[in-house]
PAVO-547020 format. One record per residue (C-alpha): x, y negated, z negated; residue number from 0. Coordinates in steps of 0.02 Angstrom, whole numbers, plus 50000, padded with zeros to 5 digits. Example, Ala and Ser with C-alpha at 12.3 -4.5 7.8 and 13.67 -1.06 7.14 Angstrom:
% residues 2
- 50615,50225,49610,0
- 50684,50053,49643,1
END
This chain:
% residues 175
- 54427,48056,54719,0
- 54582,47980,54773,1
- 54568,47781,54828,2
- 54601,47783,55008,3
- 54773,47720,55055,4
- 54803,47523,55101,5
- 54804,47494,55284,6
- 54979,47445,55369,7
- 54983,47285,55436,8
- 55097,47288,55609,9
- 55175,47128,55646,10
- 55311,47025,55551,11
- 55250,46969,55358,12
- 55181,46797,55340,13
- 55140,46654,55205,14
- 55113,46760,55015,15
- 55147,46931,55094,16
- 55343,46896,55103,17
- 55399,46954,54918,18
- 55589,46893,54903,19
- 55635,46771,54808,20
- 55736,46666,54930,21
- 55749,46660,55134,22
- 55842,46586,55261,23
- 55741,46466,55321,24
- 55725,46350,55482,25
- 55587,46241,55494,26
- 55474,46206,55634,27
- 55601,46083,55736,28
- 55714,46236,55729,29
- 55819,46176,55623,30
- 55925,46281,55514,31
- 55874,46226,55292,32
- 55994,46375,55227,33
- 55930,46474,55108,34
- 55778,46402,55017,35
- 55666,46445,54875,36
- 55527,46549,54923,37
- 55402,46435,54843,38
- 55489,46265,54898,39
- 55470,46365,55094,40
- 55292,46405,55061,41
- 55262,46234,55024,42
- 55351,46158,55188,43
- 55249,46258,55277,44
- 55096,46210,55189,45
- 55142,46034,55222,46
- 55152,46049,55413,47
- 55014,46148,55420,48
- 55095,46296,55502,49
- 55137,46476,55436,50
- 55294,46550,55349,51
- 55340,46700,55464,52
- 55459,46835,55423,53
- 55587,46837,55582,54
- 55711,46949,55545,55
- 55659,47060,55380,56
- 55843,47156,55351,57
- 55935,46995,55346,58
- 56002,46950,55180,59
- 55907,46857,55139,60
- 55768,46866,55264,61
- 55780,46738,55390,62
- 55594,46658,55396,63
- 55526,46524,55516,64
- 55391,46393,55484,65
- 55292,46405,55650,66
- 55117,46418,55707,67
- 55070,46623,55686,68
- 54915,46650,55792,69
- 55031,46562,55940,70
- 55178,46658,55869,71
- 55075,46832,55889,72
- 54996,46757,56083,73
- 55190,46754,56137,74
- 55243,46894,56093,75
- 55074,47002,56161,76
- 55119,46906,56324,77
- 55293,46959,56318,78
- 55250,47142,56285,79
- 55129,47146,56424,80
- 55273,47074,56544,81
- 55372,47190,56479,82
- 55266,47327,56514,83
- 55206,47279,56716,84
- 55397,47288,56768,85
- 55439,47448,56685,86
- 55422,47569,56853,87
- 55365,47767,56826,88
- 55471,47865,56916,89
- 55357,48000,57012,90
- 55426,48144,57094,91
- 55360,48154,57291,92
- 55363,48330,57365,93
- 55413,48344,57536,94
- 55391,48532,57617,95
- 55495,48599,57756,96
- 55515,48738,57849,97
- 55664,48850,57930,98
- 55626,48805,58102,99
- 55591,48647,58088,100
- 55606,48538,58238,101
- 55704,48409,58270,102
- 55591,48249,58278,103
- 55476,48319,58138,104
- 55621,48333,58038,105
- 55671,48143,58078,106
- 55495,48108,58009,107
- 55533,48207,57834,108
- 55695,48130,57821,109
- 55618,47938,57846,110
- 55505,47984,57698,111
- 55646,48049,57589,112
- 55721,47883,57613,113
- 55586,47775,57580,114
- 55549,47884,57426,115
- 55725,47828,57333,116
- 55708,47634,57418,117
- 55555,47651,57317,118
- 55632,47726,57157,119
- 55565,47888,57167,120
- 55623,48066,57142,121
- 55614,48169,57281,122
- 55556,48393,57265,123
- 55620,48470,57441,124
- 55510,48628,57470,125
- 55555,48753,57595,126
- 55417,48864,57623,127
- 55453,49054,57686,128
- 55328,49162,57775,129
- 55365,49327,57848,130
- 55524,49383,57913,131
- 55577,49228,57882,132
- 55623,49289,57697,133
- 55780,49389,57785,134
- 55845,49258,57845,135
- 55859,49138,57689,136
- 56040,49077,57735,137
- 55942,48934,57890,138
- 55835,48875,57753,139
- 56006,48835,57614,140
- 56095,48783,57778,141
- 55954,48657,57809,142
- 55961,48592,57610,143
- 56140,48591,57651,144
- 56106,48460,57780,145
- 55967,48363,57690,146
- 56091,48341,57543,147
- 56249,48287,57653,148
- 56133,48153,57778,149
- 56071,48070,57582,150
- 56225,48088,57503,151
- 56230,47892,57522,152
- 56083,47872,57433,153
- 56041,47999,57328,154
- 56127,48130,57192,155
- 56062,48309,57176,156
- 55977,48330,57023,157
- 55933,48534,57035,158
- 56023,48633,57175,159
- 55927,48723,57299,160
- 55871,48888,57208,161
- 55731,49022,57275,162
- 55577,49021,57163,163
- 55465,49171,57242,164
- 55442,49130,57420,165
- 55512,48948,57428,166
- 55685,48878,57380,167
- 55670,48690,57299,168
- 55801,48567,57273,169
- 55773,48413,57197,170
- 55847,48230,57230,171
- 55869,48077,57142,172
- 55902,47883,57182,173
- 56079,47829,57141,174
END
């Protein structure tokens, strides 16, 4: 019967938690007091009504801030979350071709492609064989060939074309 372990608290230590014997300490104008007396900090604190708050815990010694923690904690959630909606997921779009592909239809891939890396993405070029088409693999590199030089602006190769069973791939990515 072992006593089941004390739960990790995540977040910066606060008031009695903080266990050194002196911090750095600026109070809640933001002013710097130098190193202080953990008690003589406590008691500041106490005083304004706010909590101590462990800043920066390597420091030496810790630098600790009298401020309000539940509005401390709100900040930084909101920050995180801000954080978090502009970070963009780079998806990889497939776009399929084939050996004879037109002219105008392969104005319409190409659009695509570019709108892909405008929008950040990566882009998986297909090119689909079917039939005798497999003896005659050198139209499909040829038309990689071309994809790659006409997005050469925009885009770097990330894998060169290579056959994979009855399709050769290449994949591009924004610059």
């Amino acid at each position: 019967m072992k006593a089941p372990p004390t739960p990790q608290k995540d977040g910066p230590r606060t008031n009695r938690e903080i266990r050194v014997p002196t911090v750095q300490l600026i109070d809640a104008e933001g002013q710097n007091r130098g190193p202080t007396d953990i008690q003589e900090a406590l008691q500041l604190a106490e005083e304004a009504g706010l909590d101590l708050v462990e800043i920066v815990p390597n420091a030496n010694p810790p630098v600790c801030k009298i401020l309000d923690y539940g509005k401390f904690r709100f900040l930084e959630q909101k920050k995180a979350a801000e954080a978090r909606k502009r970070q963009k997921i780079v998806e990889v779009k497939e776009i399929k071709l084939r050996p004879g592909i037109d002219e105008h239809d392969y104005d319409v891939k190409m659009k695509a492609i570019r709108r892909f890396f405008i929008e950040g993405d990566k882009v998986k070029i297909t090119l689909r064989f079917r039939g005798r088409e497999m003896a005659h693999q050198d139209i499909g590199y040829r038309l990689l060939e071309r994809v790659k030089a006409e997005t050469a602006q925009m885009a770097k190769v990330e894998a060169e074309p290579s056959m994979e069973g009855r399709q050769m791939v290449m994949v591009l990515a924004p610059r």
